[in-house]
VOSE-496595 format. One record per residue (C-alpha): chain; x, y, z. Coordinates in Angstrom, 3 decimals, always signed. Layout:
! VOSE-496595
A;X;Y;Z
...
! end
This chain:
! VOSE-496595
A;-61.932;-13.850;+32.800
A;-63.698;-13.405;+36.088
A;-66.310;-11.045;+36.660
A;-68.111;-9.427;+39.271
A;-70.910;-11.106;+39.216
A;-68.979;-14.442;+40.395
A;-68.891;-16.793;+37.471
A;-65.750;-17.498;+35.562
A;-64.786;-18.071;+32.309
A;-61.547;-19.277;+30.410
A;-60.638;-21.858;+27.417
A;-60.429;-24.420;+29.934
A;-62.785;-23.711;+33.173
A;-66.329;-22.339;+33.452
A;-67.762;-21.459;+36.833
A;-70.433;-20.341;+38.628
A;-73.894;-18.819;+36.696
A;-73.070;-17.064;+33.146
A;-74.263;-13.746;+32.583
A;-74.323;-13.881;+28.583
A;-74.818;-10.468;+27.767
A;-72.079;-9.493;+30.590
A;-70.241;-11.576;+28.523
A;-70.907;-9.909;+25.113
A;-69.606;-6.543;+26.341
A;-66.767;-7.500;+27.738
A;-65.399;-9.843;+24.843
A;-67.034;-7.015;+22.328
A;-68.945;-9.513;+20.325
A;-72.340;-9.294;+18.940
A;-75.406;-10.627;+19.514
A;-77.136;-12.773;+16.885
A;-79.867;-10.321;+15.577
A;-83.330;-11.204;+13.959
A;-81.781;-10.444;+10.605
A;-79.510;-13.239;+10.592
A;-81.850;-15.246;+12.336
A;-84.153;-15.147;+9.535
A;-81.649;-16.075;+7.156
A;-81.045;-19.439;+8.861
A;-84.568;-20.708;+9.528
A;-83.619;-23.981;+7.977
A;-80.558;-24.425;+10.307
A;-80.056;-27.144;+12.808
A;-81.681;-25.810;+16.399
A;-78.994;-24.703;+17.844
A;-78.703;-21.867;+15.533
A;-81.980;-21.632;+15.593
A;-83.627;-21.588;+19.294
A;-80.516;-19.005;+20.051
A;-78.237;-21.695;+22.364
A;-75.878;-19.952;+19.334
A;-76.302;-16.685;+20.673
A;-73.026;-14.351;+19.771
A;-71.055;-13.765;+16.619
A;-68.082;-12.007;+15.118
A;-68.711;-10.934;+11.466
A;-70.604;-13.146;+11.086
A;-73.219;-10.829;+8.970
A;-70.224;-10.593;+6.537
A;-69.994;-14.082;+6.034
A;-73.518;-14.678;+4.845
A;-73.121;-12.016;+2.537
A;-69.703;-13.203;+1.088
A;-71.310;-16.128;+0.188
A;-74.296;-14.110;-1.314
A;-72.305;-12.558;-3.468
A;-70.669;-15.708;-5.044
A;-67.614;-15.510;-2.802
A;-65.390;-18.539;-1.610
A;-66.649;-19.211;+2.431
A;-65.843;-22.296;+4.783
A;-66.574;-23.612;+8.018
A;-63.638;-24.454;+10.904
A;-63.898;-26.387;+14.247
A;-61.847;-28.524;+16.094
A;-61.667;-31.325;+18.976
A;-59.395;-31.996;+21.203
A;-59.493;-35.222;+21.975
A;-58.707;-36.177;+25.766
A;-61.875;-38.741;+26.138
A;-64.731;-40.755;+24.498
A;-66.829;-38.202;+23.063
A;-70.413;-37.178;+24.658
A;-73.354;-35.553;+23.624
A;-72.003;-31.530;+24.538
A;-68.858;-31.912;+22.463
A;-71.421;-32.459;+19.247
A;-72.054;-29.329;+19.846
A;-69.986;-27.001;+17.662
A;-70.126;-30.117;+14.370
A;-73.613;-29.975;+14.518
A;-73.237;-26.309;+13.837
A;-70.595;-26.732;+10.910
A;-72.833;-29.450;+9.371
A;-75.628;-27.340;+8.960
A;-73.852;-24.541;+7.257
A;-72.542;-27.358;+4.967
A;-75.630;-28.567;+4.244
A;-77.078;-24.727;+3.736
A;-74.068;-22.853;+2.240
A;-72.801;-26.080;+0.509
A;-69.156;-25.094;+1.771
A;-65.645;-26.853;+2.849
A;-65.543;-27.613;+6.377
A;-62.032;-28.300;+8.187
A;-61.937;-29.985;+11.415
A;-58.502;-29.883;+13.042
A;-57.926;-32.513;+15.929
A;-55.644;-31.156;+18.360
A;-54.499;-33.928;+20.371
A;-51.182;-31.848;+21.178
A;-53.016;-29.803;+22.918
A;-54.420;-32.209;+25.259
A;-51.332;-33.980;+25.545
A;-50.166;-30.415;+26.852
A;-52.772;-29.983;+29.138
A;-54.284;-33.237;+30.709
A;-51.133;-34.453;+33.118
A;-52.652;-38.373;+32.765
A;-52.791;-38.475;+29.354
A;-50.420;-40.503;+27.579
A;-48.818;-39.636;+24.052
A;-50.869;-43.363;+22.697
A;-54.156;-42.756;+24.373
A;-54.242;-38.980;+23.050
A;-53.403;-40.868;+19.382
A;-56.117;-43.219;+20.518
A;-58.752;-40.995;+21.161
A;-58.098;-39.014;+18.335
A;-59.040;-42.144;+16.428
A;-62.157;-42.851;+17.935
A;-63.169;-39.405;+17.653
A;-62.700;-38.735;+13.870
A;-65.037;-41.882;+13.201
A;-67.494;-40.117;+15.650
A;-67.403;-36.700;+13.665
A;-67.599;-38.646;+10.153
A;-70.767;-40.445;+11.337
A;-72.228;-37.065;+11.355
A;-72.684;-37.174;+7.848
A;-70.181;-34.389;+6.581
A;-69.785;-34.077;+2.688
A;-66.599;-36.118;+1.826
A;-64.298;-34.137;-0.732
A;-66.010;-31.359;+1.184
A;-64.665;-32.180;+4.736
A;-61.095;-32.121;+6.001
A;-59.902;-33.388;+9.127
A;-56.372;-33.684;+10.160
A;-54.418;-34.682;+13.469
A;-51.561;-32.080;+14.738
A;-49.754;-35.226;+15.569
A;-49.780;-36.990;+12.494
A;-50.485;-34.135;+10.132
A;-47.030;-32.259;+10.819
A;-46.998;-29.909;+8.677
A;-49.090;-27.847;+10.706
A;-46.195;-26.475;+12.435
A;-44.587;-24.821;+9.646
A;-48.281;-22.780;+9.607
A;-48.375;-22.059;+13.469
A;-44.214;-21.489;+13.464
A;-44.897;-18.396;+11.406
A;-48.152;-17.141;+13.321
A;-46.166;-18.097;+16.854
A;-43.478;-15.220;+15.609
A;-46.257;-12.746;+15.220
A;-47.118;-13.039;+19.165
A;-45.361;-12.560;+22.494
A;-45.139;-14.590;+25.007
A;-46.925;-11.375;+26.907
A;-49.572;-11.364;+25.033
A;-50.075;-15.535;+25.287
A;-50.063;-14.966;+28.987
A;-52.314;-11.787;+29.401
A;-54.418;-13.626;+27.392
A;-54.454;-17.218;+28.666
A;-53.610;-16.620;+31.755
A;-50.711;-18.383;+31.502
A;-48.328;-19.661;+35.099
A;-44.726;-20.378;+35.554
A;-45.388;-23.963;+36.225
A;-47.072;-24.418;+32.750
A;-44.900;-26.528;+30.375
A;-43.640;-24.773;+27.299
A;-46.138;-27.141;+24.832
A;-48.532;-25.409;+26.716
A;-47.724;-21.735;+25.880
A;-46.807;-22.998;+21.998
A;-50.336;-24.000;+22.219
A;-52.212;-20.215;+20.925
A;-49.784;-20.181;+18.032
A;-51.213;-23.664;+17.281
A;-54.804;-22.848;+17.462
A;-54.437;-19.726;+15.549
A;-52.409;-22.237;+12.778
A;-56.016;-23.984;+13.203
A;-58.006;-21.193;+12.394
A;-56.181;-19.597;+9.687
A;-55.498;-23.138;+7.856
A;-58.347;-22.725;+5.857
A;-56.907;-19.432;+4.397
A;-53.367;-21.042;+4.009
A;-54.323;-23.885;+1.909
A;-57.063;-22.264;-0.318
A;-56.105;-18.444;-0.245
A;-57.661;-15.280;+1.790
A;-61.362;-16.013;+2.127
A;-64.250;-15.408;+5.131
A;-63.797;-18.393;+7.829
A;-66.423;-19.167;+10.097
A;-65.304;-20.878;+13.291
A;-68.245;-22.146;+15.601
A;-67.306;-22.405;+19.369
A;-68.263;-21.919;+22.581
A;-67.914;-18.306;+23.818
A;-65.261;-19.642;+26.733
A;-63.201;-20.133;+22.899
A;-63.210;-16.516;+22.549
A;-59.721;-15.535;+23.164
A;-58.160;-17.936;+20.644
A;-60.397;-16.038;+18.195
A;-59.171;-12.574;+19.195
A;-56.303;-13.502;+19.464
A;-56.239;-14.782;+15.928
A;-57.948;-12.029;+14.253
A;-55.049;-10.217;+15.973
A;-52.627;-11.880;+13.794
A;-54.577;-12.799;+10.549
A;-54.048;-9.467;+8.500
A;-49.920;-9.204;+9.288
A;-48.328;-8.360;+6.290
A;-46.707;-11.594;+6.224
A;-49.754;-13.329;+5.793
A;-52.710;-11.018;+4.343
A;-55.495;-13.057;+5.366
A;-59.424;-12.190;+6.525
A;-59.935;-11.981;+10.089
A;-62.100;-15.046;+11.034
A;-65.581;-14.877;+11.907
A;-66.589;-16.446;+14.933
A;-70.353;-18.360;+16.239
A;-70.589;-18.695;+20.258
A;-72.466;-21.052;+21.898
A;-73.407;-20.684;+25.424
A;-73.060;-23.535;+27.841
A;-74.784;-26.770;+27.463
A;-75.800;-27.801;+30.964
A;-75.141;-31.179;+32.422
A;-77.642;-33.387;+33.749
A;-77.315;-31.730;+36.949
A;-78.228;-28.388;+35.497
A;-74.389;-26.929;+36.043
A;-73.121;-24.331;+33.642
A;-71.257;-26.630;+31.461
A;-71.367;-30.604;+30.747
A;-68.237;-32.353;+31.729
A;-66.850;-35.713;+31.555
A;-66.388;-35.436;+35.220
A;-69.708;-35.544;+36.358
A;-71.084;-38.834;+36.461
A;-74.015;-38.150;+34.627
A;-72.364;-37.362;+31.634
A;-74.095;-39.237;+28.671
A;-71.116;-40.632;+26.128
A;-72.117;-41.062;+22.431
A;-70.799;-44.880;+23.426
A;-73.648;-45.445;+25.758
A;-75.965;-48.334;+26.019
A;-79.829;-47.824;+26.243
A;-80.071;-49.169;+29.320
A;-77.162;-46.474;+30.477
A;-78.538;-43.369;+29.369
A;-82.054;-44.732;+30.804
A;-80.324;-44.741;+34.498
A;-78.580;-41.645;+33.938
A;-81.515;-38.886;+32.980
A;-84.094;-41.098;+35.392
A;-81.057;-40.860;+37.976
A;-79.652;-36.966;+37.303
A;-81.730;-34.627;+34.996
A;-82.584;-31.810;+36.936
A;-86.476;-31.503;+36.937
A;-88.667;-28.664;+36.616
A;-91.657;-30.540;+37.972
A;-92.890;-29.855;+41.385
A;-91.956;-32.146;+44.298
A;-95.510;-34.169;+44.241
A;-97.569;-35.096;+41.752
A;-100.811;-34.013;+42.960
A;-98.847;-30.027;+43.296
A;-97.327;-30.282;+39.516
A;-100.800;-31.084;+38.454
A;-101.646;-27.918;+39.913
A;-98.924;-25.733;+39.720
A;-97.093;-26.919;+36.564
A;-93.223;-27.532;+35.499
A;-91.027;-25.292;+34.895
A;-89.588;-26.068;+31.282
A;-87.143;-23.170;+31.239
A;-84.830;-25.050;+33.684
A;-85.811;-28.725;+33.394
A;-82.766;-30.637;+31.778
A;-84.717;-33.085;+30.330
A;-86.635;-30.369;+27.995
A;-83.619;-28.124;+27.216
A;-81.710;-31.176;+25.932
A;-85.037;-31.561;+23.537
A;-84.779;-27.890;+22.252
A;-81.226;-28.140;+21.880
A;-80.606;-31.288;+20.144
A;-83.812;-34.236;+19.940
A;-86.704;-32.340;+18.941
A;-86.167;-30.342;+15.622
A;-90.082;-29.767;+14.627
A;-91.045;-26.710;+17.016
A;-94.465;-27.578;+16.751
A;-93.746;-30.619;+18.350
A;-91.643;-28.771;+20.859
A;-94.165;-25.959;+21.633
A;-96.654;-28.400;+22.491
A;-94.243;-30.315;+25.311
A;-93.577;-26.962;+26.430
A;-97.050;-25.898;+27.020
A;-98.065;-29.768;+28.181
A;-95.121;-29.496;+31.005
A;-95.448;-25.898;+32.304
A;-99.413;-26.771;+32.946
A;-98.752;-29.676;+34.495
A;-100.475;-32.194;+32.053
A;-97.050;-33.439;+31.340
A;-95.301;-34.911;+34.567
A;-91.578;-35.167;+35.046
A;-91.270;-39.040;+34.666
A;-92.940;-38.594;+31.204
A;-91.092;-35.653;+29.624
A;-88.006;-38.092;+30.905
A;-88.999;-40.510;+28.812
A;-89.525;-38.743;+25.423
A;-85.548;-37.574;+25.968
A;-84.720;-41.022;+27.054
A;-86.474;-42.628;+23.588
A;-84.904;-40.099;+21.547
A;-81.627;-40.294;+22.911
A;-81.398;-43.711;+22.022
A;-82.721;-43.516;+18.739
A;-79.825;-40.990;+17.477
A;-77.528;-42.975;+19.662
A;-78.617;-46.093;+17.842
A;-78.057;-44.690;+14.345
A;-75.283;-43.126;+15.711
A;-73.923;-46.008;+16.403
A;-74.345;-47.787;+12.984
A;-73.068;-44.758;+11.005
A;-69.884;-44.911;+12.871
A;-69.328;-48.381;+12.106
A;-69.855;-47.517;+7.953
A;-67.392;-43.982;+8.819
A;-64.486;-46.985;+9.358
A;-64.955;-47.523;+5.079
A;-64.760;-44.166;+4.290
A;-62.449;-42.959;+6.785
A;-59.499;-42.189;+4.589
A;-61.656;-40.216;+2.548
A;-61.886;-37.134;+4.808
A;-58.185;-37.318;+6.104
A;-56.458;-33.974;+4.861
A;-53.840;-34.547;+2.101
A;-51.454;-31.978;+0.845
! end
């Protein structure tokens, strides 16, 4: 969709600045209220702090697991590069309610669509990725026998799933909603029916039950259009509830973090690298001398180095408060709040790296079987 206010936002583009609560009216979500806020004070930050900001019924999926009913988690990659520190975003999520609601979690890779999509990539690099990225997600620390991840390329079967949901919608419909062009290939315009197999999986292999599917809120339309389709006669499923995210920001402070933008810092990076990049790109609240941010402060609220710590490095908000109040009056200087992110960065990265290696033993153990 684009709006008035000049921004832009689609399953595969996001321009300009993002008016959130524009946003919620338009897609008719809801915003996530104090009530389920409360509920989740153990969560992982992102659910926390609010950078999960929207939801569709998702009320009624905390309180189908309250009362003793059958819940689980869905969310997907699609797996076009080496994975970076944004696309964490949505497993993060899914781990969390894991570790909370002590449900199944199903991640779907859909390479197909990327294959679709991305004109450079090649059939064996979109297998290749896929690879690489399913050893990233399982160093996470998902439950095994409680997490299922399957490739559309290698797990078939999905298309007798997304054949029956891609009767259910027109091409019309597809279009209206994807915006979809004449010179799109046809993979491409399969693709909804696909997703929608995604998203419903859950219900086809373990029976009608409340889905949550955490995504970013440019994912929207895949989830409408789902819901659309989910209660059909022919299948008799729950619509799907749905978490948004807003954007993460790159380094540069744009709306969304992108593997084009050299900044970009890759889960595969070396200390030295990530060093370079937030010293090199994160946008900085701090004033333009020294001697005036002792005086006037930082800005925290827009400094990239800080909103990566409240999003993802600094889970003790405590800890957080007192960075925020040490930046904004100006005890803290730029170069310094730098290096906390840099140091924490590395550490994850670090462990990251080493749980990766061990997700190559237990790999076949999350791999979806029928």
């Amino acid at each position: 969709m684009t709006t008035k206010s000049n921004f832009s936002v689609t399953p595969w583009d996001v321009t300009g600045e993002v008016n959130y609560e524009k946003l919620v009216k338009d897609f008719g979500t809801s915003f996530i209220n104090d009530k389920i806020h409360n509920r989740l004070k153990t969560a992982h930050p992102l659910l926390r702090r609010g950078i999960y900001f929207s939801h569709r019924d998702f009320d009624k999926w905390l309180e189908a697991h309250d009362a003793g009913k059958k819940v689980s988690v869905l969310t997907g990659r699609g797996p076009s590069e080496r994975m970076h520190l944004g696309h964490l975003v949505p497993f993060l999520v899914a781990k969390s309610l894991q570790d909370e609601f002590d449900c199944e979690v199903f991640i779907p890779i859909s390479d197909d669509e990327k294959f679709y999509v991305k004109d450079q990539l090649t059939y064996e690099n979109a297998i290749s990725y896929s690879e690489d990225n399913i050893l990233d997600l399982i160093a996470l620390g998902f439950k095994p026998g409680k997490t299922f991840i399957f490739e559309d390329f290698v797990y078939t079967s999905i298309y007798r799933y997304a054949a029956r949901i891609a009767k259910r919608i027109t091409y019309s419909e597809a279009k209206a909603v994807f915006g979809l062009k004449p010179e799109n290939n046809i993979g491409w315009s399969f693709y909804p029916a696909m997703q929608a197999a995604h998203i419903l999986f859950p219900q086809f292999v373990r029976g009608a039950h409340m889905t949550v599917v955490p995504v970013g809120i440019d994912q929207d339309p895949f989830i409408r259009l789902t819901r659309d389709v989910a209660e059909h006669r022919d299948f008799h499923f729950t619509k799907p509830a749905a978490l948004h995210a807003k954007f993460i920001p790159s380094l540069y402070g744009d709306p969304k973090m992108s593997a084009s933008k050299e900044g970009t810092i890759y889960l595969s990076d070396t200390p030295e690298e990530v060093k370079k990049k937030i010293n090199k790109y994160a946008f900085s609240g701090g004033q333009s001398t020294i001697e005036d941010h002792r005086r006037l402060g930082g800005n925290p609220d827009i400094d990239v180095s800080y909103q990566y710590l409240r999003m993802f490095f600094e889970p003790d908000d405590a800890k957080l408060d007192h960075i925020y109040e040490e930046y904004k009056s100006g005890r803290m200087l730029s170069g310094e709040l730098k290096k906390i992110l840099i140091e924490k960065i590395n550490l994850f990265l670090d462990s990251h790296r080493k749980k990766k290696e061990e997700a190559k033993k237990i790999l076949d153990s999350f791999i979806y079987k029928e």
